[in-house]
C-alpha positions as CSV (number, residue, x, y, z in Angstrom):
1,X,68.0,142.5,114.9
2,X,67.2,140.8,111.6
3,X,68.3,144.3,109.8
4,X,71.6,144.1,111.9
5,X,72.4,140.5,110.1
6,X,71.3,141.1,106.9
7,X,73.9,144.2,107.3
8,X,76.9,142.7,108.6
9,X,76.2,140.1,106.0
10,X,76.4,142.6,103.4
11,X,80.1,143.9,105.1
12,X,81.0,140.4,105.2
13,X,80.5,139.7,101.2
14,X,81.8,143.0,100.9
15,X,84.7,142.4,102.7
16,X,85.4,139.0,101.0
17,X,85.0,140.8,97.6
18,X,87.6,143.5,98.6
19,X,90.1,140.9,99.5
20,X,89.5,138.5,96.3
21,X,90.4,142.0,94.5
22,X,93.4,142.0,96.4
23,X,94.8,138.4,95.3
24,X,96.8,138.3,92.4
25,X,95.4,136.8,89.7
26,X,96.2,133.3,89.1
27,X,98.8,132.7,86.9
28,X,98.5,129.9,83.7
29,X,101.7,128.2,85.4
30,X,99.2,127.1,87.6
31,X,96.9,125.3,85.2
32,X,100.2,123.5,83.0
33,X,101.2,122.3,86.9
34,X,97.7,121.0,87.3
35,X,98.8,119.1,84.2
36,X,102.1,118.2,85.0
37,X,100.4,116.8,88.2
38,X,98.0,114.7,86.3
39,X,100.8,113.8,83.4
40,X,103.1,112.6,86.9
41,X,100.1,110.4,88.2
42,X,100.4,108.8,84.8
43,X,103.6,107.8,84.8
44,X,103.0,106.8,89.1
45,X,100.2,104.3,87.4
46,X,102.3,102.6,85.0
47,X,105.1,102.0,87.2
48,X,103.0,100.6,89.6
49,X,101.2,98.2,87.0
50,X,105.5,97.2,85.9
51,X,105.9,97.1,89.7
52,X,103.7,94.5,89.8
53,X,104.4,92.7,86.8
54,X,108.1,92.7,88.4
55,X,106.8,91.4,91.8
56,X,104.8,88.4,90.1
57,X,108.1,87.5,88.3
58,X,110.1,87.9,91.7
59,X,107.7,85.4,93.5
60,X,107.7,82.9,90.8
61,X,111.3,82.8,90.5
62,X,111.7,82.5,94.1
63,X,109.6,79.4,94.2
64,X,111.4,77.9,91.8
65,X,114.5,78.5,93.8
66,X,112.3,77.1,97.4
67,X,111.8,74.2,94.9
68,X,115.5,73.4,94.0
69,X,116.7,73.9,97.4
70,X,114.1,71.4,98.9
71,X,115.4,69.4,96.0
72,X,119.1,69.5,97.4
73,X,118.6,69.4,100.6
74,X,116.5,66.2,100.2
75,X,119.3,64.6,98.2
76,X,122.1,65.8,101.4
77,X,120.0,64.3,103.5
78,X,119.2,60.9,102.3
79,X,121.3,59.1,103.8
80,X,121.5,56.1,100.9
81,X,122.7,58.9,98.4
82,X,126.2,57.9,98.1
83,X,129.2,59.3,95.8
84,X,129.8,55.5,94.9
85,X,126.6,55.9,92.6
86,X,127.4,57.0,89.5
87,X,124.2,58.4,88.7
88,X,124.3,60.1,91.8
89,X,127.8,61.2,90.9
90,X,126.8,62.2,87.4
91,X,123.4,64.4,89.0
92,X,126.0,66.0,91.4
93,X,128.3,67.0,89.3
94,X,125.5,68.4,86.7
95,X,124.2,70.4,89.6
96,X,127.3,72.1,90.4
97,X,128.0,72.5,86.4
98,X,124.7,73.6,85.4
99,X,122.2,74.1,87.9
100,X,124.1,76.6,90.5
101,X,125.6,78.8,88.4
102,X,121.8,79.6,86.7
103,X,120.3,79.4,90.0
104,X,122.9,82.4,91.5
């Protein structure tokens, strides 16, 4: 029985050899799309690093818009803030001059 493996081992590596010489050969596209691949995960790594970068930005500038709309909301619903105040006047009408149009 040990002569009977050893045999159909040999057919078996035989076999496998026979149909390695059957493949085509690999062509060098093959290697410059290994490249390409490792060129694309490049590029993947840098946007994700700007990705980032942009996301950081994004969050900060949404807490400074949280921020300004607490800030508004708080002034609409004081109920001593009154037109009649100039001041109050003066930061209402800065607001809608100033502060909205670089907030939208």
């Amino acid at each position: 029985e040990a002569g009977g493996a050893g045999g159909m081992r040999a057919v078996g590596v035989l076999g496998l050899g026979a149909l390695l010489a059957w493949l085509p050969p690999v062509p060098a596209d093959t290697f410059s799309a290994l490249r390409s691949v490792r060129q694309a995960r490049g590029v993947e790594g840098r946007l994700l690093r700007r990705l980032r970068a942009y996301l950081r930005e994004e969050s900060a500038r949404l807490r400074r818009l949280g921020r300004f709309y607490e800030k508004v909301r708080a002034l609409h619903q004081d109920p001593g803030a009154s037109v009649d105040n100039p001041l109050l006047a003066f930061s209402l009408i800065k607001r809608l001059s100033s502060d909205w149009p670089r907030i939208l």
